[in-house]
SEZA-874184 format. One record per residue: z, x, y of N, C-alpha, C in turn. Coordinates in steps of 0.001 Angstrom, whole numbers, padded with zeros to 6 digits, always signed. Each point is the difference from the previous one (the first is absolute). Example, Ala and Ser with C-alpha at 12.3 -4.5 7.8 and 13.67 -1.06 7.14 Angstrom:
! SEZA-874184
+007800+013190-005690+000000-000890+001190+000000+000900+001200 -000720-000350+001050+000060+000820+001190+000730-000770+001090 
END
This chain:
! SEZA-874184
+008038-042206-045088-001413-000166+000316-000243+000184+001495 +000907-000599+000945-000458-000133+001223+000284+001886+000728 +000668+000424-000518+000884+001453+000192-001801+000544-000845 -000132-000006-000775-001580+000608-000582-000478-000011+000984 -000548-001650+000657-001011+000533+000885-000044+000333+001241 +001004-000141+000403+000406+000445+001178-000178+001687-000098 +000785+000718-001229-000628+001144+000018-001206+000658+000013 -001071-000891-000767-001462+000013-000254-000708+000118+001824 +000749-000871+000500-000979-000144+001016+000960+000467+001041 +000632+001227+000076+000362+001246+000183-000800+001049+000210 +000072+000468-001524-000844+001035-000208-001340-000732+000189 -000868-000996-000019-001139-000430+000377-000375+000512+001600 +001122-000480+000855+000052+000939+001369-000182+001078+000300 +001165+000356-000959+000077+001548-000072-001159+001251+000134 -000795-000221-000884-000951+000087-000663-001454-000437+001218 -000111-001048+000402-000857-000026+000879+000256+000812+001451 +001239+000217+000560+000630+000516+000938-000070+001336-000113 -000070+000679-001262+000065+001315+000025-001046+000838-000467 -001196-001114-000159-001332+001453+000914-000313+000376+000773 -000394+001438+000036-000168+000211+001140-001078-000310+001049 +000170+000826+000935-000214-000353+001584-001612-000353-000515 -000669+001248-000199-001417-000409-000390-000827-001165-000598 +000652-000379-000596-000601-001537-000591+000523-001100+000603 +000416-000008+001017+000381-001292+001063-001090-000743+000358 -000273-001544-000093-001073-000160+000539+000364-001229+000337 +001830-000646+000669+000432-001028+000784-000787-000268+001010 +000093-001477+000640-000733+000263+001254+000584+000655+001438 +001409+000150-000053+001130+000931+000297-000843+000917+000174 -000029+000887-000910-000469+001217-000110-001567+000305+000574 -000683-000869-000206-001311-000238+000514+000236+000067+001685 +000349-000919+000340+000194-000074+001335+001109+001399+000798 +000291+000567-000487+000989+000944+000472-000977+001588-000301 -001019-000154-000906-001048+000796-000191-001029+000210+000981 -000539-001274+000413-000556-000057+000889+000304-000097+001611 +001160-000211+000276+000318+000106+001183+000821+001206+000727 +000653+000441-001420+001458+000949+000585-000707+001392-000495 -001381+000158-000503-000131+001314-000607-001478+000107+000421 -000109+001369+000567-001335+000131+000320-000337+001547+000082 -000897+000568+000350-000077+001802+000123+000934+000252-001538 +001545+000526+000470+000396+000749-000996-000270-001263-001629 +000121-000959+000370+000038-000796-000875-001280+000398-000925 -000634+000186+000644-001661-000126-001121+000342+001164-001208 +000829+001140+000656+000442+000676-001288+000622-000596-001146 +001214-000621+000140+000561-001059-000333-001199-000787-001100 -000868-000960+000439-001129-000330-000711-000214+000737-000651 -000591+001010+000464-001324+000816-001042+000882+000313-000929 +001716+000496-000281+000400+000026-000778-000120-000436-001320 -000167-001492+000530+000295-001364-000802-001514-000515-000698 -001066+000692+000534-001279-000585-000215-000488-000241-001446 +000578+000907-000751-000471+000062-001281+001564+000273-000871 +001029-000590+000473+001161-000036-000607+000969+001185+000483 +001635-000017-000500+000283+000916+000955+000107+001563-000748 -000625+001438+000557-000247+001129-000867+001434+000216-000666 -000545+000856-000794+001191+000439-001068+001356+001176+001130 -000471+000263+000600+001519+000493+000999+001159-000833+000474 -001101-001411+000517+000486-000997+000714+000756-000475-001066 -000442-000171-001339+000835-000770-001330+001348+000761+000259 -000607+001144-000314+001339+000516-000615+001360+000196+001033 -000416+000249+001301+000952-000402+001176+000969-001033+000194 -001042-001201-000486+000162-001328+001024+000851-000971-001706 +000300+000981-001057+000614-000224-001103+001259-000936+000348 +000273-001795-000368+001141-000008+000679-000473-000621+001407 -000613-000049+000866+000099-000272+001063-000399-001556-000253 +000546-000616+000871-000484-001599-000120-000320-000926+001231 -000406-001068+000256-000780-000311+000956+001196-000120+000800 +001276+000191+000161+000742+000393+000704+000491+000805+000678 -000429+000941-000758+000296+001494+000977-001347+000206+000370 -001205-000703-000273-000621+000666+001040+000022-001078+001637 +000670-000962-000249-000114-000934+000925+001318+000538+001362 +000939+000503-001057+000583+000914+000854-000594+001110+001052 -000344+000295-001067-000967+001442+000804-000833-000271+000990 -000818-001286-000311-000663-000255+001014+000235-000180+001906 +001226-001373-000594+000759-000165+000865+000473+001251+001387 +000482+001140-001269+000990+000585+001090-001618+000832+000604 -000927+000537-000640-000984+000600+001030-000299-000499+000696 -000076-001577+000120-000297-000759+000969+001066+000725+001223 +000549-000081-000349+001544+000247+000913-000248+001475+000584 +000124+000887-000693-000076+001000+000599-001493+000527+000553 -001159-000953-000353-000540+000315+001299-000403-000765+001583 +000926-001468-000560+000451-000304+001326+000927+001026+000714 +001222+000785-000487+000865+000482+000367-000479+001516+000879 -001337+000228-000981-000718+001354+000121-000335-000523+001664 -000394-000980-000246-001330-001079+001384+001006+000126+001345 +001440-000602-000209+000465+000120+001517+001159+001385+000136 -000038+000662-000524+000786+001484-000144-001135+000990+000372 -001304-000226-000328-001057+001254+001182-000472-000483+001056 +000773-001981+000591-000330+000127+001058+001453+000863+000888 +000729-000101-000703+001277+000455+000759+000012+001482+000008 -001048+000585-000773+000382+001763-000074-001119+000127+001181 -001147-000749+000309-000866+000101+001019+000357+000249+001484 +001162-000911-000071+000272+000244+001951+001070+000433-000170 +000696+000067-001385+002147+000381+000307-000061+001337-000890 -000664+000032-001017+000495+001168-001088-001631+001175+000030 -000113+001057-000672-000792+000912-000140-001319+000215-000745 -000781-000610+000522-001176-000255-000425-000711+001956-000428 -000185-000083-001265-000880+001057-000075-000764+000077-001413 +000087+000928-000537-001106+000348-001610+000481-001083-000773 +001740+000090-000051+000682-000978-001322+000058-001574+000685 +000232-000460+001347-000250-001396+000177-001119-000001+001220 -001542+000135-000530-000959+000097+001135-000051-001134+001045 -000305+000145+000999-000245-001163+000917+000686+000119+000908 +000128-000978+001613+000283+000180+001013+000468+001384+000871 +000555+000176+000938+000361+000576+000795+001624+000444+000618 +000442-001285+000073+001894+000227+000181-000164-000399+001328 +000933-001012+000527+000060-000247+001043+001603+000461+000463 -000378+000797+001052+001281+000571+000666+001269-001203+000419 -000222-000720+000584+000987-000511+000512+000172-000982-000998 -000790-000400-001201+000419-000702-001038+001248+000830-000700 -000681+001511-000428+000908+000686-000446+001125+000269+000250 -000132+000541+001466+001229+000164+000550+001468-001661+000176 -000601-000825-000135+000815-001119-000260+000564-000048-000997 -000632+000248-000944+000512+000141-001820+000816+001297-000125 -000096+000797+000388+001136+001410+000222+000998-000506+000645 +000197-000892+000538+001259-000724+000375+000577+000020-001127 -000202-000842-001098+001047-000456-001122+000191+001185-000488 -001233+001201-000144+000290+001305-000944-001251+001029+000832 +000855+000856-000207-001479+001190+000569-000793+000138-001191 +000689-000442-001142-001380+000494-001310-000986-001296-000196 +000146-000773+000485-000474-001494-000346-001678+000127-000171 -000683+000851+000692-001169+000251-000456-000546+000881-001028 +000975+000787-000796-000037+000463-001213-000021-000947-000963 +001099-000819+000461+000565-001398-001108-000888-000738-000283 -000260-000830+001329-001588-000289-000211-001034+000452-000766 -000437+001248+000324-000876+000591-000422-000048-000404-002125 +001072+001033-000285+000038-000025-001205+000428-001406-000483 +000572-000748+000432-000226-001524-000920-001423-000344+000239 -000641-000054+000753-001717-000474-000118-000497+000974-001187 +000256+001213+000108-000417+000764-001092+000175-000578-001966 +001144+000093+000449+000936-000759-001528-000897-001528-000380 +000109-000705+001110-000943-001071-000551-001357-000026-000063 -000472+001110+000422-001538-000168-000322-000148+000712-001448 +000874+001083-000171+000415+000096-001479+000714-000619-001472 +000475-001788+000357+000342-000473-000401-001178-001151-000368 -000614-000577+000863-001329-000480-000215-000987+001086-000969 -000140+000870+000921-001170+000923-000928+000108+000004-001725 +001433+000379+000218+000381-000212-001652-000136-001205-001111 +000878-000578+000582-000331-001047-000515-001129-000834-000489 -001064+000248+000890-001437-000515-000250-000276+000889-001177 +000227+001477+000108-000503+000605-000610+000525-000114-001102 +001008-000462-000405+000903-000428-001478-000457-001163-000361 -000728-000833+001092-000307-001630-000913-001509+000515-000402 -001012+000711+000406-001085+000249-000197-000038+000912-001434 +001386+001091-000413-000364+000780-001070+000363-001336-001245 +000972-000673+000484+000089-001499-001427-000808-000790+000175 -001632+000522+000406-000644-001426+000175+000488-001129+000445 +000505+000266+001272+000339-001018+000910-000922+000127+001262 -000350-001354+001127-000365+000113+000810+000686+000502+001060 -000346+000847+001122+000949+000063+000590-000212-000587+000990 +001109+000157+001348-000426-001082+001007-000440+000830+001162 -000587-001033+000739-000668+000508+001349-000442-001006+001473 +000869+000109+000539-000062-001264+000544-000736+000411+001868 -000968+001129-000425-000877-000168+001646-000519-000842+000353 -000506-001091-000765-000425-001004+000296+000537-000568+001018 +001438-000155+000145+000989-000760+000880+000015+000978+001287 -000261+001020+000440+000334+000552+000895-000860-000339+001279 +000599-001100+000437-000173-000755+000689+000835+000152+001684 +001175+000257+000255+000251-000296+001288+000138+001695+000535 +000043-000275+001351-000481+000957+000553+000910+000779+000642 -000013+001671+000190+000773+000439+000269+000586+000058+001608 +001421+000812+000093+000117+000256+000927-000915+000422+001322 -000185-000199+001013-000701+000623+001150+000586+001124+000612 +001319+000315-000254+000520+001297+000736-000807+001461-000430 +000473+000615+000918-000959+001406-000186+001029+000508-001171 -001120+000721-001414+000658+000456-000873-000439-000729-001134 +000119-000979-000013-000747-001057-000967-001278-000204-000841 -000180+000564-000773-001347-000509-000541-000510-001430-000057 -001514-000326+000404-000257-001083+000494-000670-000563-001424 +000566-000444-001219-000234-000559-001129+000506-001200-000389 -000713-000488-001182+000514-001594-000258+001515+000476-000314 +000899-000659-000698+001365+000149-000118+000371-001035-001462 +001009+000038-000612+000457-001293-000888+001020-000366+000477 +000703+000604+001310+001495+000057+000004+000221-000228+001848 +000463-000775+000735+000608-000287+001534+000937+000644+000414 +000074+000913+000255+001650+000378+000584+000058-000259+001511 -000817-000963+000599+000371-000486+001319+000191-001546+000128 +000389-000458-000772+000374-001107-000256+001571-000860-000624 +001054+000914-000182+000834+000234-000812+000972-001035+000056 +000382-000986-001256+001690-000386+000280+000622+000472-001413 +000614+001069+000972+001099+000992-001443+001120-000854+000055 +000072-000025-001361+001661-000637-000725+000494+001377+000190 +001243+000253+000670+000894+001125-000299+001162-000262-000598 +000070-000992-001042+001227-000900-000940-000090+001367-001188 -000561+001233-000095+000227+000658-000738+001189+000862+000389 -000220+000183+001244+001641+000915+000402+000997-000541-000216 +000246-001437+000371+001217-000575-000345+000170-000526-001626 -001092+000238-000546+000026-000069-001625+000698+000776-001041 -000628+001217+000806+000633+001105-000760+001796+000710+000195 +000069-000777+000916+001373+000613+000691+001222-001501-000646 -000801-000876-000637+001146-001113-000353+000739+000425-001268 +000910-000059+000006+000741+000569-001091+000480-001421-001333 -000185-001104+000942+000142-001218-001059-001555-001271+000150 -001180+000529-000114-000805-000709+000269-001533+000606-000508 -001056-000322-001074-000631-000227-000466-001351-000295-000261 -000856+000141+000745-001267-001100+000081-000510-000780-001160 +000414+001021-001579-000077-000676-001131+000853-001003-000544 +000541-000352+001022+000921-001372+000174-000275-001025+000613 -000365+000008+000886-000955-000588+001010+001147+000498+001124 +000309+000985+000265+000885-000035+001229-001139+000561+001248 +000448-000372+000980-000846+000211+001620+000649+000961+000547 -001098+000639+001072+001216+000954+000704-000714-000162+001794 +000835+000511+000724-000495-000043+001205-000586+001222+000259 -001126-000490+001232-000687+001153+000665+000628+000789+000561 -000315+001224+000048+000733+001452+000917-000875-000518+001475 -001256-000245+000036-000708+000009+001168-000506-001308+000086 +000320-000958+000289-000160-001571+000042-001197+000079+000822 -000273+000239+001136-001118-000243+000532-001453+000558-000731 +000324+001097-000703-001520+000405-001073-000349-000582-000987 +000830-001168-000634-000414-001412-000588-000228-001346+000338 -000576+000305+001625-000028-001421+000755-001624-000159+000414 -000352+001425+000316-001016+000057+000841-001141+000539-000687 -000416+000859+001151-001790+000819-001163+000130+001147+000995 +000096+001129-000343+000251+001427+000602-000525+000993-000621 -000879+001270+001221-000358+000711-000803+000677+001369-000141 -000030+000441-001710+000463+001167-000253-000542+001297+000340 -001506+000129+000055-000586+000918+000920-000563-000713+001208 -000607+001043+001116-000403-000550+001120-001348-000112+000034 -000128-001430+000655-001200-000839-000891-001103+000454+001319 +000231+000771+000757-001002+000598+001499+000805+001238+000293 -000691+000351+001085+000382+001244+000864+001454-000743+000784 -000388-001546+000466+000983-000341+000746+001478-000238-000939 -000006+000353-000751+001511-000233-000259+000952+001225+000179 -000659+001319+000414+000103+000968-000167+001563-000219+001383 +000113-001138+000816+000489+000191+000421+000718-001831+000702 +001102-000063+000535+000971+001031+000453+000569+000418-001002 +001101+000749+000023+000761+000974-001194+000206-001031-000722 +000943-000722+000084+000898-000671-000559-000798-000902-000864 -001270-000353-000163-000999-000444-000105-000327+000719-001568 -000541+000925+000405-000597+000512-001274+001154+000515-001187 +001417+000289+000862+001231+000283-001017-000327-001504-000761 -000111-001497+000748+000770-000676-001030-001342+000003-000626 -001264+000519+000238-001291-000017-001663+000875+000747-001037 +000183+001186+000429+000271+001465-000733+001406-000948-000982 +001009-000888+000904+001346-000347-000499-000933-000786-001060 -000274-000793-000183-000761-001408-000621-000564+001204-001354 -000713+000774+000481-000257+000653-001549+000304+000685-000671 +001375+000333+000642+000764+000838-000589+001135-001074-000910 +000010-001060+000571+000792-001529-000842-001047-000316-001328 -001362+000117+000307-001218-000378-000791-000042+000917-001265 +000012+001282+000238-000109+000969-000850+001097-000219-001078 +001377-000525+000589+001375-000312-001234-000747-001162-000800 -000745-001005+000867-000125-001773-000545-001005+000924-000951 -000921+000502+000108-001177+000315-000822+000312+000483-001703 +000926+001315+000399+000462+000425-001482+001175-000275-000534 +000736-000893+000664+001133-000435-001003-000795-001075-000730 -001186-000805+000250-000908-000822-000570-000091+000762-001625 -000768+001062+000303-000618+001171-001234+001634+000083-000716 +001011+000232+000433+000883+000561-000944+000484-001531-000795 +000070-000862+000728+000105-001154-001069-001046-000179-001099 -001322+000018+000541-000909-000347-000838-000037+000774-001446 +000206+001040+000024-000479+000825-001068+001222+000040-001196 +001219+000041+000478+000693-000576-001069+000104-001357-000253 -000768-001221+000646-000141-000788-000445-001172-000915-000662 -001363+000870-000204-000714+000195-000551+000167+000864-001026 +000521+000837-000657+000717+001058-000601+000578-001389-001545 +000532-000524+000769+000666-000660-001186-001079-001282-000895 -001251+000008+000613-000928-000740-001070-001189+000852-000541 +000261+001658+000090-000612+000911-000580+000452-000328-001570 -001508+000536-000779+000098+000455-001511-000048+001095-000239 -001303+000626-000074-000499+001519+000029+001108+000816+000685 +000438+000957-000927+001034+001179+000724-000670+000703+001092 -001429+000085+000289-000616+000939+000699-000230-000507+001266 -000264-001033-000537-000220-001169+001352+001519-000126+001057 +001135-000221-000931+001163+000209+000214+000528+001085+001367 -000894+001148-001221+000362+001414+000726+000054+000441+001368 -001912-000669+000191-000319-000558+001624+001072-000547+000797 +000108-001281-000576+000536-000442+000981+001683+000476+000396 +000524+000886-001088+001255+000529+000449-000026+001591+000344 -001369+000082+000037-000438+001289+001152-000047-000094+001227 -000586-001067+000301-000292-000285+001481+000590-000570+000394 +001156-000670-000387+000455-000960+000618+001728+000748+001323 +000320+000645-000989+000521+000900+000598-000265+000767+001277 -001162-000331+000266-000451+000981+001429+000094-000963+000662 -000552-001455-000359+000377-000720+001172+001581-000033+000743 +000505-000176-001272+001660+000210+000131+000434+001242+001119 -000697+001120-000494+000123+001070+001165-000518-000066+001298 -001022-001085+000384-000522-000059+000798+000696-000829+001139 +000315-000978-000793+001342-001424+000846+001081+000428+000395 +000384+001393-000559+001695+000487+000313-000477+000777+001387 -001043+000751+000172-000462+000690+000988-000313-001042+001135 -000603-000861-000117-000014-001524+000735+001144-000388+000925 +000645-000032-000927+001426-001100-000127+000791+001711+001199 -000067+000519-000418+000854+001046+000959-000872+000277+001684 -001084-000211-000015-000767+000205+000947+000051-001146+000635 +000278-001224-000025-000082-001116+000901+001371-000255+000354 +000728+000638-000334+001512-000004+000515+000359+000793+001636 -001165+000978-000307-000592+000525+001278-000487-000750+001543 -000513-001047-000121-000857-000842+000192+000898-000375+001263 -000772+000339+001165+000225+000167+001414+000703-001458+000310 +000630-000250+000940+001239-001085+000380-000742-000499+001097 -000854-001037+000197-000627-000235+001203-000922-001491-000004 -000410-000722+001105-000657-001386+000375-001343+000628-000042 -000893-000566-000802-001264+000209+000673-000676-000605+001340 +000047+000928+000870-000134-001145+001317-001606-000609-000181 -001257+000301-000941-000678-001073+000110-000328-001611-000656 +001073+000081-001005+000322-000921-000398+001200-000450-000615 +001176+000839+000366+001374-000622-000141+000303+000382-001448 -000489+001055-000841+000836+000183-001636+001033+000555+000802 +001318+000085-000639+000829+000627-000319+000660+000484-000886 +000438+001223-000064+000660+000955-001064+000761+000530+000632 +000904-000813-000939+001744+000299+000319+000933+001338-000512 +001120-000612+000578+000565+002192-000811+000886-001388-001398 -000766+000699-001016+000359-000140-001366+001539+000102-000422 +000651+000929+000938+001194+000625-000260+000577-001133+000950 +000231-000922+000681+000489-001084+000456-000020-001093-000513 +001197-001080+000028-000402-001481-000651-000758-000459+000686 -001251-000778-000782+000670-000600-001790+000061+000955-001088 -000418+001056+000010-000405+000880-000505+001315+001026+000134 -000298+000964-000074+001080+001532+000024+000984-000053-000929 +001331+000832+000135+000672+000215-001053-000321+000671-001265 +000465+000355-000914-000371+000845-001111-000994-000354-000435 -000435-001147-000485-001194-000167-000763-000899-000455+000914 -000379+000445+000858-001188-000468+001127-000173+001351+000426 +001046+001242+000412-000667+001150+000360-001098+000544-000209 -000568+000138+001148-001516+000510-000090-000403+001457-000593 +001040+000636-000368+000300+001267-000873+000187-000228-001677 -000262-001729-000607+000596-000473-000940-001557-000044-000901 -000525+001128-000723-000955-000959-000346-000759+000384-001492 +001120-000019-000991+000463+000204-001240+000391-001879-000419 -000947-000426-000647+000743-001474-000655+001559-000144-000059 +000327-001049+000207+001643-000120+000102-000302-001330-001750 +001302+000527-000507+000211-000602-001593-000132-001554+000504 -000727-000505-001045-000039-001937+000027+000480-000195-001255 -000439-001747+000167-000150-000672-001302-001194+000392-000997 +000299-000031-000974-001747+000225-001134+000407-000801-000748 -001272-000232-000595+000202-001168-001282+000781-001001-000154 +001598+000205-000036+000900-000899+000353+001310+000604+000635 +000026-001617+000578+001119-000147+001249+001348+000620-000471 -000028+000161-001199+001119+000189-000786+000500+001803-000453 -001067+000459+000222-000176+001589-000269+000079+000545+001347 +000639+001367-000146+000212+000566+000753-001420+000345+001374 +000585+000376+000817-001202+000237+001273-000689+001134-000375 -001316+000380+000184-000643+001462-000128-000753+000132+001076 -000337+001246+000128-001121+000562+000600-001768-000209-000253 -000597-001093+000352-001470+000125-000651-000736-000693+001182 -001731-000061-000602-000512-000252+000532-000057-001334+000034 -000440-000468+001171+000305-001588-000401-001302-000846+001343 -000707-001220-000476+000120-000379-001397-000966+000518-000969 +000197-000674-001456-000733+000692-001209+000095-001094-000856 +000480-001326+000690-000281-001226-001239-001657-000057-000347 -000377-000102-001509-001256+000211-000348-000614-001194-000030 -001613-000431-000003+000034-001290-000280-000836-000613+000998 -001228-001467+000030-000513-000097+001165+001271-000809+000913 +000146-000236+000862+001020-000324+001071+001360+000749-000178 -000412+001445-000078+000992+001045-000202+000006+000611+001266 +000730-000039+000778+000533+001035+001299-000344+001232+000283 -000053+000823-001687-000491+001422+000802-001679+000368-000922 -000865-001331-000486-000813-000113-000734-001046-000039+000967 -001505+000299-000728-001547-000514+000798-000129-000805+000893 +000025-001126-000561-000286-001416+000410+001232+000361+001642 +001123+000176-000317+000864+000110+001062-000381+001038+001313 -000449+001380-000199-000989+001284+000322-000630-001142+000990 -000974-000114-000735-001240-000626+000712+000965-001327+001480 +000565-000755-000385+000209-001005+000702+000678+000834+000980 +000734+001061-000147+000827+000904+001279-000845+000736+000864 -001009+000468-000334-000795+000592+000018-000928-001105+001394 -000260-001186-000654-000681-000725+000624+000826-000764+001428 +001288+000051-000163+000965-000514+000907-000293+001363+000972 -000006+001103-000582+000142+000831+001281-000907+000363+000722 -000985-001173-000061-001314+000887+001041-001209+000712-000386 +000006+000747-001385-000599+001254-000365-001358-000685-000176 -000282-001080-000099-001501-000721-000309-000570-001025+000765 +000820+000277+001479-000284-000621+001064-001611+000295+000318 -000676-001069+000067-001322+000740+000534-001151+000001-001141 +000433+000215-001064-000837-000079-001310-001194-001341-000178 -000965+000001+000474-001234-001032-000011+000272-000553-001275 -000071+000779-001093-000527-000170-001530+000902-000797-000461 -000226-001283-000238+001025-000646-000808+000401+000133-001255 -001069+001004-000615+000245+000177-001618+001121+001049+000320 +000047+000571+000566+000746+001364-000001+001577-000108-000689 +000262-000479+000928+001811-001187-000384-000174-000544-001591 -000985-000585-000404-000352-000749-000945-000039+001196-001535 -000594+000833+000132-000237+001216-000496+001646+000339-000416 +000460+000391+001628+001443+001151-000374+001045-001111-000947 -000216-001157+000600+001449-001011-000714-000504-000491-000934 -001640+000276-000885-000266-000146-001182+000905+001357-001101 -000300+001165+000550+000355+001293-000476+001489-000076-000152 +000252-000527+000828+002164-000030+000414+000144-001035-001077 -000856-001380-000180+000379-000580-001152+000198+000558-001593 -001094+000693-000520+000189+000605-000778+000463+000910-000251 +000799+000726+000685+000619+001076-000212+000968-000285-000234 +000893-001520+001106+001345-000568-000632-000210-000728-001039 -000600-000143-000740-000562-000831-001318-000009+001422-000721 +000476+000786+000031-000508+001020-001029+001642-000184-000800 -000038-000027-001191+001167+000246-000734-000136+001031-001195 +001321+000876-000114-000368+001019-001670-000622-000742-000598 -000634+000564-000989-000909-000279-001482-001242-001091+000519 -000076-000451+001075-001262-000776+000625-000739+000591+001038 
END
């Protein structure tokens, strides 16, 4: 009997959990309607106004208030990601038809050609990729009668003053920064984990102490040299912290997908982030050896202790084999982390709180804003198959 109902009120879940997106009417959902969706959103609505059309049915077949909570989530993401990647193509990378806006600031640039002479290509086309990763996405929650998101509302703090800059609201600080660089020494541990709870140390200890900016926040930073190298150094550390974020997330959102299609997404895109972090991860190895004389960062040569030796070479930047799953199985090569789950390491809820440690919403008036994204990050780690 007790095995009955325990199953009963199973599938009773089940069953309520797995309609779709369109007939949501939590106060969750209410409030995340009204705050996180606006402009593109009203499409979204009108979708929904009179139920969702017969395209949207037949699409969104299978989809459950989980994958679209996913979905939501990560557009959130990628157009924060979109938000501080065209401020960086503005003064460092190539502003033209495919990423419109700013100008290019020379001696910004020329600092960032330090780590690589292509670095403003690199630039360039990852702002590209994510404004195509947002675009999509909206545009995939809108054909399943989903809302999609839109969060101008929040664009709130203000941009850079250097010449080059467009003078617009922003969602995103990049002059404010404390980068964790615990991803370099993450990836290079050969017996250590984060889906374990293991820790790792900073490559650049002083860019997790302070508040530094990754572009130059005036004309005056333009100088002395050594000065604007350590902006250019700082975002070239920023750019690794940013998308090794994305390459966790998506296989670990990935694993509370239902819908194969929904699926599909997310093991489409997720992969570019992956391509995007290895290009990262090799470019800040670059990353000029020097004191900032106006406020004392330093960036050390990597290739010296505590650091150096085989698995610290700054030429190293291919994952080195860990632990997975268990302590007991052999070491592999992966991405890491990808424990699923809310207080999961490479999950939403986790996104958001790293995200928020590093600065990126320094400045943000709107108190809903935060409230909004770590509503969205909740449900997305709440998303499980068949719910």
């Amino acid at each position: 009997m007790e095995h009955n109902a325990q199953q009963a009120q199973k599938e009773d879940i089940m069953a309520k959990n797995t309609q779709r997106s369109g007939y949501s009417t939590s106060r969750r959902s209410l409030l995340l309607k009204g705050l996180a969706v606006g402009g593109a959103g009203a499409l979204g609505a009108g979708l929904l106004t009179n139920g969702v059309p017969a395209f949207a049915k037949e699409r969104s077949a299978g989809v459950t208030q989980g994958d679209v909570a996913i979905l939501r989530f990560l557009a959130a993401i990628e157009i924060l990601e979109t938000d501080l990647w065209r401020q960086y193509n503005e003064l460092g990378g190539i502003p033209d038809s495919e990423v419109p806006g700013g100008t290019a600031s020379a001696p910004y640039v020329n600092a960032l050609q330090q780590l690589d002479g292509d670095m403003s290509q690199y630039i360039h086309d990852n702002t590209e990729d994510e404004i195509s990763h947002f675009t999509f996405i909206n545009a995939f929650l809108a054909s399943i009668g989903a809302d999609p998101v839109n969060l101008d509302h929040f664009r709130n703090i203000p941009s850079s003053k250097a010449t080059g800059a467009r003078q617009i609201g922003r969602l995103t600080n990049l002059m404010e920064l404390t980068v964790d660089t615990s991803w370099w020494t993450r990836y290079r541990s050969r017996n250590k984990n984060p889906d374990f709870g293991d820790t790792f140390a900073q490559a650049i200890p002083g860019l997790s102490k302070g508040r530094f900016p990754a572009i130059p926040r005036n004309d005056g930073d333009f100088a002395p040299a050594d000065h604007i190298q350590a902006i250019a150094n700082t975002a070239g550390f920023h750019f690794g912290f940013i998308e090794q974020g994305g390459s966790s997330l998506y296989p670990t959102l990935a694993q509370g997908v239902t819908n194969l299609e929904v699926l599909r997404v997310l093991l489409s895109i997720g992969p570019v982030e992956t391509a995007h972090f290895q290009t990262w991860h090799d470019k800040a190895g670059n990353a000029k050896i020097l004191t900032d004389p106006t406020n004392g960062l330093v960036f050390p040569d990597l290739n010296n202790p505590p650091f150096g030796g085989e698995d610290f070479q700054t030429n190293l930047i291919m994952p080195e084999p860990t632990i997975f799953l268990s302590r007991d199985l052999p070491a592999v090569s992966i991405i890491r982390p990808t424990r699923q789950g809310v207080g999961g390491t490479g999950g939403a809820v986790a996104t958001v709180k790293a995200w928020t440690a590093d600065g990126l919403f320094r400045g943000q008036p709107d108190q809903r804003f935060l409230a909004v994204l770590s509503e969205l990050a909740v449900q997305a780690d709440e998303a499980r198959r068949g719910f």
